[in-house]
C-alpha positions as CSV (number, residue, x, y, z in Angstrom):
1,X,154.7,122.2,99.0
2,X,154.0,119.4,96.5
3,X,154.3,120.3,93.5
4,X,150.7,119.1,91.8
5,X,153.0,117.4,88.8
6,X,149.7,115.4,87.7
7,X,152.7,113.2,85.7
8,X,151.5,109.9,83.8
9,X,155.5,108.7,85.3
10,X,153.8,106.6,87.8
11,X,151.5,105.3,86.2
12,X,153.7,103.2,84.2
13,X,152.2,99.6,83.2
14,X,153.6,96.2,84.5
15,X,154.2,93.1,83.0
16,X,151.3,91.9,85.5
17,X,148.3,93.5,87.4
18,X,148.0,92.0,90.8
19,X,144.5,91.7,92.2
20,X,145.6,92.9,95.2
21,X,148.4,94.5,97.4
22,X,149.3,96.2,101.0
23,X,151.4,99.3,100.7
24,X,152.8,101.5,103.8
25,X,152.2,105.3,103.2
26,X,154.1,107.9,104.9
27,X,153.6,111.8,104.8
28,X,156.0,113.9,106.2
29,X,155.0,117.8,105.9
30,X,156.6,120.6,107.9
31,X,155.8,124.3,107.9
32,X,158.7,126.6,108.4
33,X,158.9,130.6,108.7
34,X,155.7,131.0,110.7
35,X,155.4,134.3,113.1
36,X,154.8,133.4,116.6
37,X,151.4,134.1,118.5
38,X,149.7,134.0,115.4
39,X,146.5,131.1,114.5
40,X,148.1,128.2,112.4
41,X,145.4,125.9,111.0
42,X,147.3,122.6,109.5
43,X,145.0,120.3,107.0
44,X,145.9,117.2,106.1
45,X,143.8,114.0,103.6
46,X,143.9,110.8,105.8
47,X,143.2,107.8,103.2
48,X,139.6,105.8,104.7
49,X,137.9,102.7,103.5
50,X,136.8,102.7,100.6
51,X,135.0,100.0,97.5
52,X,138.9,99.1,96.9
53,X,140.7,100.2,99.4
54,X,141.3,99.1,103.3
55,X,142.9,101.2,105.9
56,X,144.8,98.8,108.2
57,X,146.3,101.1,110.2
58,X,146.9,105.0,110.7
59,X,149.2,107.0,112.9
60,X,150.0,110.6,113.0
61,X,152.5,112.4,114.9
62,X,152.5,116.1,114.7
63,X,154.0,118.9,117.5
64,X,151.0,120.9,117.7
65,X,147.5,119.4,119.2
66,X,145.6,117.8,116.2
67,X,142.7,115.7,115.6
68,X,141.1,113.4,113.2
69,X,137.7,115.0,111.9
70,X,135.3,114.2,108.6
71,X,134.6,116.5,106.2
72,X,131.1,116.9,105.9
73,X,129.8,117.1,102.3
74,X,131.6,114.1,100.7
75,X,132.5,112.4,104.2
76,X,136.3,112.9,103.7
77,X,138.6,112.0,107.0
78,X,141.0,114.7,107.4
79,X,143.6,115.7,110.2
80,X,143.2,119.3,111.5
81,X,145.9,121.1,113.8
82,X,145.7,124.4,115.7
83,X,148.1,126.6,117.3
84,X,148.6,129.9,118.5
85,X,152.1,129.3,118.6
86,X,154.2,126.9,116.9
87,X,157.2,125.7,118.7
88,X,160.3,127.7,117.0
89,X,157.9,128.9,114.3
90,X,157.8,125.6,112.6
91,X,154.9,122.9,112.4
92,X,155.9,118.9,111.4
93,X,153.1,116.1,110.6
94,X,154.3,113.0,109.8
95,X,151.6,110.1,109.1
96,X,152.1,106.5,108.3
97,X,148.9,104.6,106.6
98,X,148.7,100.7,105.7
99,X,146.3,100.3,103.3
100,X,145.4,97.5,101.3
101,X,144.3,98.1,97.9
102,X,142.0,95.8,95.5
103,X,141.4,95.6,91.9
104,X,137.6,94.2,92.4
105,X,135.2,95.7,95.2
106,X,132.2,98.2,93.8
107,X,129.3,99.8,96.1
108,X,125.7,101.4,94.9
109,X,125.4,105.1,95.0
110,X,122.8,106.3,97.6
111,X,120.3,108.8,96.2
112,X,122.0,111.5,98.1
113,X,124.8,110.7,96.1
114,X,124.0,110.8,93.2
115,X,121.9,114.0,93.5
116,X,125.6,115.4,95.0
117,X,127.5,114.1,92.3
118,X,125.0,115.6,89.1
119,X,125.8,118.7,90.5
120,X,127.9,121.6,89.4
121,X,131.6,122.7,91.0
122,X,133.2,125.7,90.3
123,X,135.5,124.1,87.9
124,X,133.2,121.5,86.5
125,X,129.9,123.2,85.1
126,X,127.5,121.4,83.6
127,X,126.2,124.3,81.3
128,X,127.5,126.6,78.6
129,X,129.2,127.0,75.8
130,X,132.1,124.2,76.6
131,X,129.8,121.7,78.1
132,X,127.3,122.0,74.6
133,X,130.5,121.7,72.6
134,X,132.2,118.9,74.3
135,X,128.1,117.2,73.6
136,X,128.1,117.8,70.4
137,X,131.1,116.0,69.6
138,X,129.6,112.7,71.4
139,X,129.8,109.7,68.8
140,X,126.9,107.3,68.6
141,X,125.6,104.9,71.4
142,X,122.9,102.9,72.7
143,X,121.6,105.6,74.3
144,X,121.5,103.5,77.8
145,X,123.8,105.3,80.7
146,X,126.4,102.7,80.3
147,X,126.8,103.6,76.6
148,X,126.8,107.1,76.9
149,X,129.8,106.6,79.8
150,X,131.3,105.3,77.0
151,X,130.8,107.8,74.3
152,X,131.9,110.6,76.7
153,X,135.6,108.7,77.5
154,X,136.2,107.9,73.8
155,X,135.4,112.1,73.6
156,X,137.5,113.2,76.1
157,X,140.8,110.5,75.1
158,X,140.2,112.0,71.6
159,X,139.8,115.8,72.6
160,X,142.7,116.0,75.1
161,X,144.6,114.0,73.1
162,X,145.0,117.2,70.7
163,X,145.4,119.2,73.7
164,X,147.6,119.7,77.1
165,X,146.0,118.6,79.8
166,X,146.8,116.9,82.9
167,X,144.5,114.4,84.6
168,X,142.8,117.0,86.5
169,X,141.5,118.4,82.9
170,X,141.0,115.2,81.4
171,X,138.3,114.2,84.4
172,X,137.1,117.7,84.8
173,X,135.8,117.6,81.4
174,X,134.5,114.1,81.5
175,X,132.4,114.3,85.0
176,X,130.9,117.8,83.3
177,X,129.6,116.2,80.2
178,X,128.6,113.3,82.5
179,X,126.5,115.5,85.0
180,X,125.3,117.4,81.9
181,X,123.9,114.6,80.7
182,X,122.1,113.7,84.0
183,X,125.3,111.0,84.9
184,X,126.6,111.3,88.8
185,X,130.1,111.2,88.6
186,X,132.6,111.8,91.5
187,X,136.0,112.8,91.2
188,X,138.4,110.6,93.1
189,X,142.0,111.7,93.6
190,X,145.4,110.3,95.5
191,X,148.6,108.4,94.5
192,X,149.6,106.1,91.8
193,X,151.6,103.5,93.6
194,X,154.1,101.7,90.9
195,X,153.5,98.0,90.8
196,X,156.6,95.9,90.9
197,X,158.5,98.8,92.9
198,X,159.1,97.9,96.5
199,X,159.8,101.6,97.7
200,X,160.1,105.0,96.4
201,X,159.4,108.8,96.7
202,X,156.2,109.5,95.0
203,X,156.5,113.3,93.1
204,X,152.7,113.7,92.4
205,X,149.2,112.8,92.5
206,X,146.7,111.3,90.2
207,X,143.2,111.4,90.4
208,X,139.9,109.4,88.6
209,X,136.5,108.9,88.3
210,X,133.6,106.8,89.1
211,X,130.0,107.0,87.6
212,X,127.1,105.7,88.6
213,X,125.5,103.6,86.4
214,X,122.5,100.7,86.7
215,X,122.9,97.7,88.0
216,X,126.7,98.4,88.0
217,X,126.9,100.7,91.1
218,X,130.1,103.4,91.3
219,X,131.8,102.6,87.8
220,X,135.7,103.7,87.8
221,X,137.0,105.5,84.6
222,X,139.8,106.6,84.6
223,X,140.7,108.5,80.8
224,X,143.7,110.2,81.7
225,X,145.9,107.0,82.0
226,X,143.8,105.3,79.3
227,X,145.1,108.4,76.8
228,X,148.9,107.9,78.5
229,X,148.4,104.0,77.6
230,X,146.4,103.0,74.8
231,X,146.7,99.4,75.6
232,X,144.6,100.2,78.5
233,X,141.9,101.8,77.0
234,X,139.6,98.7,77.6
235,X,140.9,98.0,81.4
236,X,140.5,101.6,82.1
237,X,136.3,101.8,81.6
238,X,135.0,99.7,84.2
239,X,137.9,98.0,86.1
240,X,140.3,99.7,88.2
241,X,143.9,98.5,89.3
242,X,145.5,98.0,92.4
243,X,148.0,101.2,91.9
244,X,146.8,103.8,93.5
245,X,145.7,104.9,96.9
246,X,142.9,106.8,97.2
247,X,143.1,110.3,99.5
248,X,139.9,111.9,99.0
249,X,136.5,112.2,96.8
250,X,135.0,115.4,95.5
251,X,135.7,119.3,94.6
252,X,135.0,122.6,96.4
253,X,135.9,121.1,99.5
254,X,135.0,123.1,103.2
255,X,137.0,122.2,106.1
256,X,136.7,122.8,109.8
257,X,137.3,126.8,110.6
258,X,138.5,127.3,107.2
259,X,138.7,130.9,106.1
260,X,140.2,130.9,102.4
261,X,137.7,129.8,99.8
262,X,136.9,126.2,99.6
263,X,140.0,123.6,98.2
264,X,139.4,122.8,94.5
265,X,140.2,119.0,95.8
266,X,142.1,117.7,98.5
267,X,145.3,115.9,98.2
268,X,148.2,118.4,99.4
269,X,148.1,119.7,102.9
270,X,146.7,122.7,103.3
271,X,147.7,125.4,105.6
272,X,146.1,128.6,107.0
273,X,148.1,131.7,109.4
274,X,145.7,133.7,110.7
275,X,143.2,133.0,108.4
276,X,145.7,132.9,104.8
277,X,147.1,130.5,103.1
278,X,150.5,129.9,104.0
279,X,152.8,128.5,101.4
280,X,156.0,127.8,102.7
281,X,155.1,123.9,103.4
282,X,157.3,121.1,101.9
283,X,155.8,117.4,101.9
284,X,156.9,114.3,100.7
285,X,155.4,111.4,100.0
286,X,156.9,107.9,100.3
287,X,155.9,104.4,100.1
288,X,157.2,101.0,100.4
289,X,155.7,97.5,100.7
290,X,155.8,96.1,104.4
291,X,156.5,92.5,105.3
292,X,154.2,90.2,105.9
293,X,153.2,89.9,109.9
């Protein structure tokens, strides 16, 4: 299975940001050791349109029956397979995105979303004795939402930075101070894409936020890779590069017939025999840039 390295080794910074770039995606995931006549349930993020992000193309090959279905609360695309009995007790997926990601591109939060994203998750709260303490140590601002987005990423660089923490923590604790203080922020997560690299194996994920703010629509902060590279610290609040790829948004995640408890986020595949979580899945994760048509 992937290993969830959340590693700042891809997110190393070039000597130039491009604006904008196409990259060529492929997941390959098998699932070995599985008992015949027994209900496999395969789950897999497909990357979709997003602010920053174009799907080009997608195509899946898997050899069990799939489809691709949307996840209801947070719209995710996802690919779901079933079988009652995978050929020679193995399943394979392989899917090939191109995507083209942007450094500029920003949409306004519905009210539906932001009511979604103010909300609690099981690993984000937005009450107790954390959430009051990470408040307390707020510096001084304006007071406007903008300004106390601010205030809570200067917090969280300088709190984590004493601690370890991988970017899971480092936006886990910045969206719960943000709800707490009445902020929608989503939780974003996929791959860091090296700029400058024209192919390579990717060994983990990264993930982000965006908060909604006036006037300004979905904002995208991202604190963990400010903290890895200080130089960044200004890009990082407000502007988001072309590095990444985004898989899906949101936490607590509830999928099509799934019987295990709902996935924290959604970035590995995720596989269920009858009705368990099966762990004997490898993936990898490669990428290359295509040439131009």
């Amino acid at each position: 299975m992937l290993a969830l390295l959340l590693t700042a080794a891809a997110i190393a910074k070039p000597a130039v940001q491009p604006e904008k770039r196409t990259v060529e995606l492929e997941i390959i995931v098998s699932v070995a050791g599985l008992p015949s006549d027994t209900p496999v349930n395969v789950y897999l993020p497909i990357a979709q349109d997003a602010a920053r992000q174009t799907v080009k193309r997608t195509d899946i090959n898997a050899n069990i029956v799939g489809v691709a279905k949307t996840e209801p609360k947070y719209g995710n695309q996802y690919w779901h397979g079933q079988t009652d009995h995978a050929p020679d007790g193995t399943v394979t997926v392989n899917m090939v995105q191109r995507i083209e990601r942007s450094s500029a591109g920003r949409m306004t939060p519905t009210e539906a979303e932001k009511g979604l994203f103010v909300q609690a998750n099981s690993r984000v709260p937005i009450s107790g004795t954390s959430v009051d303490k990470a408040i307390s140590a707020l510096g001084s601002n304006d007071g406007s939402p903008k300004g106390i987005a601010r205030s809570i990423y200067n917090m969280v660089i300088d709190t984590m930075d004493h601690k370890t923490g991988n970017c899971t923590d480092f936006n886990g604790l910045f969206a719960s101070t943000a709800r707490a203080k009445d902020i929608p922020t989503r939780f974003e997560v996929g791959y860091t894409i090296p700029i400058g690299q024209q192919a390579g194996t990717i060994e983990g994920h990264h993930c982000w936020v965006e908060t909604a703010l006036p006037t300004l629509g979905w904002f995208p902060i991202d604190p963990y890779a400010a903290d890895k590279d200080p130089e960044q610290k200004e890009a990082l609040f407000g502007k988001q590069p072309a590095d990444r790829i985004e898989l899906s948004v949101g936490r607590d995640l509830n999928l099509e017939n799934l019987q295990s408890p709902p996935i924290d986020f959604f970035i590995d595949p995720h596989v269920e025999v009858d009705g368990k979580p099966w762990k004997d899945v490898s993936t990898t994760v490669t990428y290359r840039t295509p040439s131009p048509n």
